[in-house]
C-alpha positions in Angstrom: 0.0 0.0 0.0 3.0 2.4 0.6 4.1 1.5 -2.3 1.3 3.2 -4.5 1.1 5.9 -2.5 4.6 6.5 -3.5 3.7 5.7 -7.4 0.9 8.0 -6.6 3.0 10.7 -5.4 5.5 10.1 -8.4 2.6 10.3 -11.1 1.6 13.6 -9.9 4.6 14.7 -10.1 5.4 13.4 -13.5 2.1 15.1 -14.4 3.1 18.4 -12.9 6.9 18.4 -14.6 5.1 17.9 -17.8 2.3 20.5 -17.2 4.9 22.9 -16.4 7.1 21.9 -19.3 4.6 22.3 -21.6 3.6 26.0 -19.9 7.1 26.5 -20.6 7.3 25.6 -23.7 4.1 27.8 -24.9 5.7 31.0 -22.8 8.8 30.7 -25.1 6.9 30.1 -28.4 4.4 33.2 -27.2 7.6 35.4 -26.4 9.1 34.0 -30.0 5.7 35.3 -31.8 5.8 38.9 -30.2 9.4 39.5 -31.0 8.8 38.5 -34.6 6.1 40.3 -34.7 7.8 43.5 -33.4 10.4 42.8 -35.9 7.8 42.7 -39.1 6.5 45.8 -37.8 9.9 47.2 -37.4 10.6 46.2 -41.1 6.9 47.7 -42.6 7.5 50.9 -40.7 11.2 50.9 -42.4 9.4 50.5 -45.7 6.7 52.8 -45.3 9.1 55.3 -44.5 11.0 54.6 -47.5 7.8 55.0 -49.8 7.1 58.0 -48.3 10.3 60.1 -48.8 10.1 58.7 -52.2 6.8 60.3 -52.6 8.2 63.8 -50.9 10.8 63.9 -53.0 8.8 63.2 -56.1 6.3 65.9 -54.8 9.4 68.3 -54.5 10.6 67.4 -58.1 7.1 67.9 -59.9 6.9 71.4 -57.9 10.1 72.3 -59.2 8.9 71.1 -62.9 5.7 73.0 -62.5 7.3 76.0 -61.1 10.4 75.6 -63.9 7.4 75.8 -66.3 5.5 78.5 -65.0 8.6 80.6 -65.2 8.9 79.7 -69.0 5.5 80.3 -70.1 5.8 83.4 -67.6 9.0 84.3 -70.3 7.2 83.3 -73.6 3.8 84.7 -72.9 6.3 88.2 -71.9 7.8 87.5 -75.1 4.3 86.5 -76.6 2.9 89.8 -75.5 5.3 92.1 -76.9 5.1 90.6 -80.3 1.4 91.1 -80.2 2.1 94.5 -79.4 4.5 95.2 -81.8 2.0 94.1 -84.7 -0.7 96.1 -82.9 1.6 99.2 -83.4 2.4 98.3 -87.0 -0.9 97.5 -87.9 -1.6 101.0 -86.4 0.6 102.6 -88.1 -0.2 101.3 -90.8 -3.9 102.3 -91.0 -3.4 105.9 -89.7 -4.5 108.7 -92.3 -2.1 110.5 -93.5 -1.3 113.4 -91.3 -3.1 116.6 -92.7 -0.8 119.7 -93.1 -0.5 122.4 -90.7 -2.8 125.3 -90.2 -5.4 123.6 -92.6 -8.8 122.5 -91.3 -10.4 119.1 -92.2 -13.6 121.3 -92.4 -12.1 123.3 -94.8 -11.4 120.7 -96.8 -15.3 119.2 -97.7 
């Protein structure tokens, strides 16, 4: 009878070595998953960062095209708007009457 109380007492604690092994085990493996979680977090957060300074600097580069641009057409429509003046003027000039000598009257004329 002493004898399976002492198996008894030797099962249970069999059955609590394994119990805590296994408790253990899961601990380590739930430790495992959280640091490789943190890691692929750590990693997205690297690549996010990387898309957007990409995106900045794409921003800053299309800014500097538009405003590059703006300054051109700024410069041609300039240069646009004196030519159109210029033939304005000659076209003027052009259509003017002739210039009536002095100290006559256009009344005087009809």
């Amino acid at each position: 009878m002493e004898r399976e109380v002492e198996i008894k007492e030797l099962n249970q604690l069999i059955g609590g070595a394994r119990c805590k092994a296994t408790l253990d085990a899961q601990m380590q493996e739930k430790k495992q998953i959280h640091a490789e979680l943190e890691e692929e977090e750590r990693r997205l957060d690297g690549i996010m960062e990387t898309q957007r300074r990409q995106a900045v600097e794409k921003m800053e580069k299309m800014d500097q095209r538009h405003k590059q641009r703006r300054i051109q057409d700024t410069g041609l429509s300039d240069i646009y708007c004196a030519e159109v003046e210029r033939k304005a003027q000659s076209f003027v000039s052009q259509r003017r009457p002739p210039a009536l000598p002095r100290g006559k009257n256009i009344i005087q004329e009809f």
